[in-house]
C-alpha positions in Angstrom: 18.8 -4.5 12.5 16.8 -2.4 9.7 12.9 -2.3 10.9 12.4 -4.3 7.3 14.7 -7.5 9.1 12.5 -7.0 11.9 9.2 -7.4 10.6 10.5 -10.1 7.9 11.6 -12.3 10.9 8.3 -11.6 12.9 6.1 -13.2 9.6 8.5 -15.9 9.0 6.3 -18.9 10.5 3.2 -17.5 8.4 5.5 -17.3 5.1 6.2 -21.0 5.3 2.9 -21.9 5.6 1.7 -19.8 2.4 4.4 -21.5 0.4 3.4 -24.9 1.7 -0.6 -24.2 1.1 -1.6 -26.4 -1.7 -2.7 -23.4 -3.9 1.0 -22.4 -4.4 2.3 -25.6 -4.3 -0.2 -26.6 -7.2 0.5 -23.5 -9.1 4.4 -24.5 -8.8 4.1 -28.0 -10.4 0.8 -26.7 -13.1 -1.8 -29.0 -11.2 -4.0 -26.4 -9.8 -7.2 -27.1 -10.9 -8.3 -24.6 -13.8 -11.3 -23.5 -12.0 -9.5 -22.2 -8.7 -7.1 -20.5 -10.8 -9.9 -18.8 -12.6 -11.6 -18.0 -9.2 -8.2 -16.6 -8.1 -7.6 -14.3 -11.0 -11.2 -12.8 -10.7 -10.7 -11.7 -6.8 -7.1 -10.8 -8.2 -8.7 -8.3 -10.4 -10.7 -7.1 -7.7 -7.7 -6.4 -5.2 -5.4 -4.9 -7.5 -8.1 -2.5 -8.4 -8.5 -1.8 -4.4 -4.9 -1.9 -3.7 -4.3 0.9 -6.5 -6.6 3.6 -4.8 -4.7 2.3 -1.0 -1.6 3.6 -2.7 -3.1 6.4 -4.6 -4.5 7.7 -0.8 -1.1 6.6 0.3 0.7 8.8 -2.1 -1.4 11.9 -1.5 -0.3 11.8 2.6 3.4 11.2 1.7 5.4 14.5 2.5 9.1 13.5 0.6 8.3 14.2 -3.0 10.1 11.1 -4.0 8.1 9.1 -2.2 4.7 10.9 -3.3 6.1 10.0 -6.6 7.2 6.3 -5.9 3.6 5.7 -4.6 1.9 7.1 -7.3 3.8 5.0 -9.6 3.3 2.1 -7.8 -0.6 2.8 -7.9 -0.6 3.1 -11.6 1.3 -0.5 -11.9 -1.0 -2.3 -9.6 -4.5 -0.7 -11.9 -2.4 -1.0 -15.0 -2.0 -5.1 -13.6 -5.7 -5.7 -13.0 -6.1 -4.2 -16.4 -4.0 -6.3 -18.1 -5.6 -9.4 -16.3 -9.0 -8.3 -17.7 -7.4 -8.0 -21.6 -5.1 -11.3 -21.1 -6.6 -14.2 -18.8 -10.3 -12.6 -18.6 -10.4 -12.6 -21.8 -9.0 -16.0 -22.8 -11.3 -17.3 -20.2 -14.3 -15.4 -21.1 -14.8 -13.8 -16.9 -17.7 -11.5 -16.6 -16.4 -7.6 -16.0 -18.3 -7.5 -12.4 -16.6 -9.4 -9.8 -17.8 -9.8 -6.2 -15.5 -10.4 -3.6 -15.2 -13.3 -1.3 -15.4 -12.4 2.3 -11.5 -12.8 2.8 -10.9 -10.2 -0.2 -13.5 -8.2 1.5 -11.6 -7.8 4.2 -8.0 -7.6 3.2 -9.2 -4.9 1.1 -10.8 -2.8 4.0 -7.9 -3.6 6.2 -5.3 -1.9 3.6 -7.9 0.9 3.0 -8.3 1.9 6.2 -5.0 1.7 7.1 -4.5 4.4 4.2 -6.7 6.4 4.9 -6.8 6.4 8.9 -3.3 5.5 10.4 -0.3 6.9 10.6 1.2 7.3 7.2 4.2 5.0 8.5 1.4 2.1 9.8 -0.7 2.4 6.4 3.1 2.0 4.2 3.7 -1.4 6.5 0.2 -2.7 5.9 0.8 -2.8 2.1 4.0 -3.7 1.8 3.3 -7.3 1.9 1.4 -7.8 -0.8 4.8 -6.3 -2.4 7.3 -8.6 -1.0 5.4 -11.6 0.0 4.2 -12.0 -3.7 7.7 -11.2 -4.9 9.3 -14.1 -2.9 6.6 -16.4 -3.3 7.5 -15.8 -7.3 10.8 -16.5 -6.8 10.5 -19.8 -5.0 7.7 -21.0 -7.5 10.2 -19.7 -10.8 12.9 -21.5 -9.1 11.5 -24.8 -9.3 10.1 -24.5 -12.1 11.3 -27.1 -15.5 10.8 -26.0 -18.7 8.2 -24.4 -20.2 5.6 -26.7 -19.5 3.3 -24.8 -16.9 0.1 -23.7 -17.7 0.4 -20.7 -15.3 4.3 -19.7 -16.5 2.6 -16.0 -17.5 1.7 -15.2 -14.5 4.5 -16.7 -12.4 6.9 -14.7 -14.6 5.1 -11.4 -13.9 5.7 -11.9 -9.9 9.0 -12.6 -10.7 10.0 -10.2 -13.1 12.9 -7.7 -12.8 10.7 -5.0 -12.8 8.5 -5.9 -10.2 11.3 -6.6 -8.1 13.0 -2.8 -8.6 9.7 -2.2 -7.1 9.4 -4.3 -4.2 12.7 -3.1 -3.1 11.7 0.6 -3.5 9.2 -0.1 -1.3 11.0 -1.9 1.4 13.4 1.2 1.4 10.6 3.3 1.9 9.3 1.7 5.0 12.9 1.1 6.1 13.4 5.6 6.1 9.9 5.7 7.6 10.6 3.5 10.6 13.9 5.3 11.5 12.1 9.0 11.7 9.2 6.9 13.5 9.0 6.5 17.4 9.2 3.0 19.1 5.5 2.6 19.4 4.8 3.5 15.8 7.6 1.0 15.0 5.6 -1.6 17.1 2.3 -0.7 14.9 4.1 -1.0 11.8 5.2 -4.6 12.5 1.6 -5.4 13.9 -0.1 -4.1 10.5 2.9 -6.3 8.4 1.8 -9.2 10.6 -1.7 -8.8 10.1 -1.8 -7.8 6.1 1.0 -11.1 5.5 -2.4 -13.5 7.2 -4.4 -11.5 5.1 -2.6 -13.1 2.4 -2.5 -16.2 3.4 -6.2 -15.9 3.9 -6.8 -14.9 0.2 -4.9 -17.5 -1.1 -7.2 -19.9 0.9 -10.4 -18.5 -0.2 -9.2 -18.8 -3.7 -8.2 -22.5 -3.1 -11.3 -23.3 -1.0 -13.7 -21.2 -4.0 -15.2 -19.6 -1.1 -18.4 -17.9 -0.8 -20.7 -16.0 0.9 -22.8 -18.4 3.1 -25.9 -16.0 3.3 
């Protein structure tokens, strides 16, 4: 079993809860309430900018020039998202430039950039690829119920389940998959630990989004 079928079955319990939270489920149908999709696209913005510079540090402690390259390109798309969310949606709603992050952002953030800059190059690859394939097949399942042209929020499921997101998510997947296979048993252990923990991380930010959450001091 590829280390990729591994971790996938390890976060399957947690997967089925984010696609049964009522923020996805709302987004599916179009009856997520405007403001929580507004809150959401503002910590969005925020992440995508953080989880650009995880894979830029990523990239720069790759040793396969492929892969350098791979990471660097997949740094570029995730700034090149956020800045297409401030020109599209921020826009169109009129969000302010400076967005502060909820504590559950906070922390996902800091998770994937220490993990990049501090663990094993193997370890910091496994933290991030969630946010790759767990958005990837949460687009899916939302585009495939989806009728018509009718929901508000049809831009942005189309994005996460776009072809070339998915050419993507599989590049990455392939690249933990080589990684694992030079790695020792106890790095392979860490690497499906830090997938666990960065696929509740994203449950968590999905929550905070839903719940509007704040900083309570």
């Amino acid at each position: 079993m590829k280390w990729s079928e591994q971790a996938w079955e390890r976060i399957v319990p947690i997967y089925k809860k984010i696609l049964a939270m009522p923020f996805n489920k709302e987004l599916s149908n179009g009856t997520l309430p405007k403001e929580k999709f507004i809150f959401y696209l503002a910590q969005d913005a925020y992440y995508l900018l953080e989880f650009g510079r995880t894979l830029s540090t990523i990239s720069g402690r790759m040793q396969n020039a492929d892969w350098v390259m791979a990471f660097a390109s997949f740094s570029t798309g995730a700034i090149f998202a956020e800045r297409s969310l401030h020109e599209s949606y921020f826009t169109e709603f009129g969000l302010a430039n400076h967005v502060q992050p909820t504590p559950s952002t906070l922390l996902y953030t800091s998770y994937i950039l220490s993990q990049a800059a501090y663990a094993n190059v193997e370890i910091a690859v496994a933290a991030v690829l969630p946010c790759f394939w767990i958005y990837k097949a949460v687009g899916d399942h939302i585009l495939a119920r989806q009728k018509g042209e009718a929901n508000p929020y049809k831009r942005w499921i189309d994005m996460y389940a776009g072809v070339e997101f998915a050419v993507a998510v599989e590049k990455a997947i392939d690249i933990a998959d080589q990684l694992a296979v030079q790695a020792n048993a106890a790095t392979q252990q860490k690497m499906l630990e830090a997938f666990e923990m960065a696929t509740r991380l994203e449950w968590m930010f999905w929550n905070s989004a839903y719940e509007l959450e704040k900083w309570k001091i």
